[in-house]
N, C-alpha and C positions, 0 to 999 in steps of 0.2 A: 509277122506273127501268124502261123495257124491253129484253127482251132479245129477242136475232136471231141466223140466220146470217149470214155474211159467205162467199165465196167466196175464198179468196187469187187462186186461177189469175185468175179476171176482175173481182173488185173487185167483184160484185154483192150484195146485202145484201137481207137480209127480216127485218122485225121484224112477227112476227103476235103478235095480243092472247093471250099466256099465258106463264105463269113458266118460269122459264130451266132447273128442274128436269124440265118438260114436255118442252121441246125438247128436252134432252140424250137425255130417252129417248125420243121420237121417232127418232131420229140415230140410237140404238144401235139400236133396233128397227125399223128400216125395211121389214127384210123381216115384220114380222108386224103393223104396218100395213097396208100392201099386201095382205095377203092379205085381213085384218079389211073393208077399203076393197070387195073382192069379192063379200064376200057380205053385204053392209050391206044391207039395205033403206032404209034410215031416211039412210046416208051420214055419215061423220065428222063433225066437229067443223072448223070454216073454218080454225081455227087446223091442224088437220091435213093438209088437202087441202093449204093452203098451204105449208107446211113441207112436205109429199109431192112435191107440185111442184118444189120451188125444189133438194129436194135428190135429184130424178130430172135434174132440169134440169142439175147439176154433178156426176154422177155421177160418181166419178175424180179428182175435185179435190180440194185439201185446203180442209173446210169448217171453220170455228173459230164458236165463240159469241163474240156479243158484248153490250157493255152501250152502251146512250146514257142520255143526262139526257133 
């Protein structure tokens, strides 16, 4: 099973490689990613940036988790 966001407003979907417990706290903690993402030397985890990305990208939208097979 992998899980992802999904965007409602546009219909856009990302499933990075990590558990759906990850993401959700990605989601809730965005703002302390971001700051973590600033002073990284070393830089997140892809599964991070990803998720950073996609949900800077739909900032204002309603984002939902989801699951595929």
């Amino acid at each position: 099973m992998q899980y992802g966001y999904r965007c409602d407003d546009c219909e856009s979907v990302l499933f990075p490689t990590t558990t759906r417990a990850e993401l959700r706290w990605l989601q809730d903690r965005v703002h302390v990613a971001r700051e973590v993402a600033k002073h990284s030397s070393t830089g997140l985890d892809s599964w991070m940036m990803d998720g950073l990305n996609f949900l800077e990208e739909h900032q204002g939208h309603s984002i939902v988790l989801v699951s595929r097979r």
